[in-house]
N, C-alpha and C positions, 0 to 999 in steps of 0.2 A: 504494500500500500504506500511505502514511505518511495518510492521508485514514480508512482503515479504522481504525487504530490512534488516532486522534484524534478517532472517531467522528462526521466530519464528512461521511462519506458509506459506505450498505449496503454488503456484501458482492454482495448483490444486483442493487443498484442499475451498482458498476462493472461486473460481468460484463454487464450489461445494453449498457451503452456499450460496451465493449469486443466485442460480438458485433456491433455495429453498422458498428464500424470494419472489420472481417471480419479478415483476419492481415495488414493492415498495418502496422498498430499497433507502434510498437515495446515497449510495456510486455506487448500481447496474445505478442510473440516473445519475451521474457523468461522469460515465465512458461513458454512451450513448453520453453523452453532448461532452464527448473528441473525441470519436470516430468520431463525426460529427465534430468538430471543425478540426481535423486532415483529411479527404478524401476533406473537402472544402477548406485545404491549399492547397493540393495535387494538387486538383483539377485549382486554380487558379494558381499554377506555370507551372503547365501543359499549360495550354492557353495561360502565357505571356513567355514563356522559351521555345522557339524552338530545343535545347540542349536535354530537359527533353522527348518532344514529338520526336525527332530522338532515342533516348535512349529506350525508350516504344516502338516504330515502330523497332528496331532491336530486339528485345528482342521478339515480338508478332510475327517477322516474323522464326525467331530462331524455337521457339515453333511449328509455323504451317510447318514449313521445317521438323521439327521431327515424327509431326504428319502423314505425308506424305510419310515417308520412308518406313514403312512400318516392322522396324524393330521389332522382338522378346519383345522387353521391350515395343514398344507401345500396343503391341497387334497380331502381329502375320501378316504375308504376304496374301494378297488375293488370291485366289487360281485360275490357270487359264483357264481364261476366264472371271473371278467376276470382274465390277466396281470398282473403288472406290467410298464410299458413298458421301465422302468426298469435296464438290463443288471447297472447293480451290484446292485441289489436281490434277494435270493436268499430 
């Protein structure tokens, strides 16, 4: 990490070597170890922080409203007479 931050080697470049090693690696278990540490913070202020779960529920329903529309950049209109496949989609 201190190589990233001194710019003496990608981001890309270590995940490159680091996939090489496969989960050998003790920095590649490291990072497993944060990644889990960090989705079970996540996850715990999600549950005590009502703010955080409004936050996630507008942003999840953002998402499914776009999904919905039907526009060009999601994917193109349905032709008519066709469903939507889409259950939330009404």
């Amino acid at each position: 990490m201190v190589t990233i931050k001194l710019n003496h080697a990608l981001p890309s470049t270590l995940l490159r070597r680091l996939t090489s090693y496969a989960s050998h690696h003790p920095l590649y278990q490291a990072l497993g170890k944060l990644d889990r540490i960090v989705r079970t913070t996540f996850l715990l202020q999600y549950m005590h922080q009502e703010e955080i779960r409004r936050r996630v529920n507008h942003q999840l329903t953002k998402v499914e409203n776009m999904h919905c529309s039907g526009s060009p950049a999601v994917g193109g209109r349905t032709k008519p007479g066709q469903k939507r496949t889409n259950p939330v989609c009404k």
